[in-house]
N, C-alpha and C positions, 0 to 999 in steps of 0.2 A: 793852639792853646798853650799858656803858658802857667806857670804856679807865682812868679812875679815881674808883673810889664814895666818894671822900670828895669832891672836887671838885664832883661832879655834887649830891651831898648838901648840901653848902652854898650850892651853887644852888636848889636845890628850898626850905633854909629860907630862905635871902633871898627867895625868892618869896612866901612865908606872908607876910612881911611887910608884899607889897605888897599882897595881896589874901586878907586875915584870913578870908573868907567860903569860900574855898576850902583853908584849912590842910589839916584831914582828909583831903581827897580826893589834896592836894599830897602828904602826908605820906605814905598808903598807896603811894603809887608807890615809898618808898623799901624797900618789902619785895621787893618784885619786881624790882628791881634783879641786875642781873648783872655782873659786874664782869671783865672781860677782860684786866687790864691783869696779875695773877698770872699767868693762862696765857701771856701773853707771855713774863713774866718768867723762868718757869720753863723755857720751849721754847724761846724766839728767842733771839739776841744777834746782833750782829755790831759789831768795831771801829772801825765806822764812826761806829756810832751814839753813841764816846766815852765813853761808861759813862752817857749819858742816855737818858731814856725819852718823852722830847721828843715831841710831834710833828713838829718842825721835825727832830730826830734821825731817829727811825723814818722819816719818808717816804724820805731821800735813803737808804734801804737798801730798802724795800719799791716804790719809784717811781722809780725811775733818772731818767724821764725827767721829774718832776714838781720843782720847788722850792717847797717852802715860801712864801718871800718874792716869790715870781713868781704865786703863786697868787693873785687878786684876790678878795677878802672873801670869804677863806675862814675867816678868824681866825674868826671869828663860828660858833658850833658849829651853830645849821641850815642855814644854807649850806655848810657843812665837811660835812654829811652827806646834804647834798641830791646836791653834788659829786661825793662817794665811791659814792653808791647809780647816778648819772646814767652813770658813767665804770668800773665794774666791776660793770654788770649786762648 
C-alpha cells in the first residue's frame, strides 16, 4: 500500500536502474501495488490541510500532536513507516 502510485513507481524504476539483475522482480511489485492516496481523496479533506495532499499537510490534520519538520528523519520513507507502524500499533 501506498499514498501515491506514481511516486512510489518511479522509485521502483529508478531502482532497476541500480540493480538491472533484479528489474523483473522490482517491476512485479508494481502490480500489486495499492494505492491509497484516491480513497483519501475522495473521503478526507479538511481546510487545514490547504488544498494539499502533503504529507507535511495531512499529518497537522490527522496528528495534532505530531509536526512534520519536528519529526527526526522521518522524510526518509522507511523510517516514515517504521515510525507510523511503531506509534499506531
Amino acid at each position: 500500500m501506498v499514498y501515491d502510485v506514481g511516486f512510489e513507481k518511479a522509485r521502483i524504476g529508478k531502482l532497476t536502474k541500480t540493480d538491472p539483475m533484479s528489474e523483473s522482480q522490482l517491476l512485479s511489485t508494481n502490480e500489486r501495488i495499492v494505492d491509497l492516496l484516491p480513497v483519501a481523496r475522495n473521503h478526507f479533506y479538511r481546510t487545514k490541510q490547504q488544498g494539499s495532499w502533503s504529507i507535511e499537510k495531512v499529518l497537522q490534520v490527522v496528528a495534532l500532536d505530531q509536526r512534520y519538520d519536528k519529526l527526526h528523519r522521518v522524510q526518509d520513507g522507511c523510517i516514515a513507516i517504521s515510525w507510523f507502524v511503531k506509534n499506531n500499533t
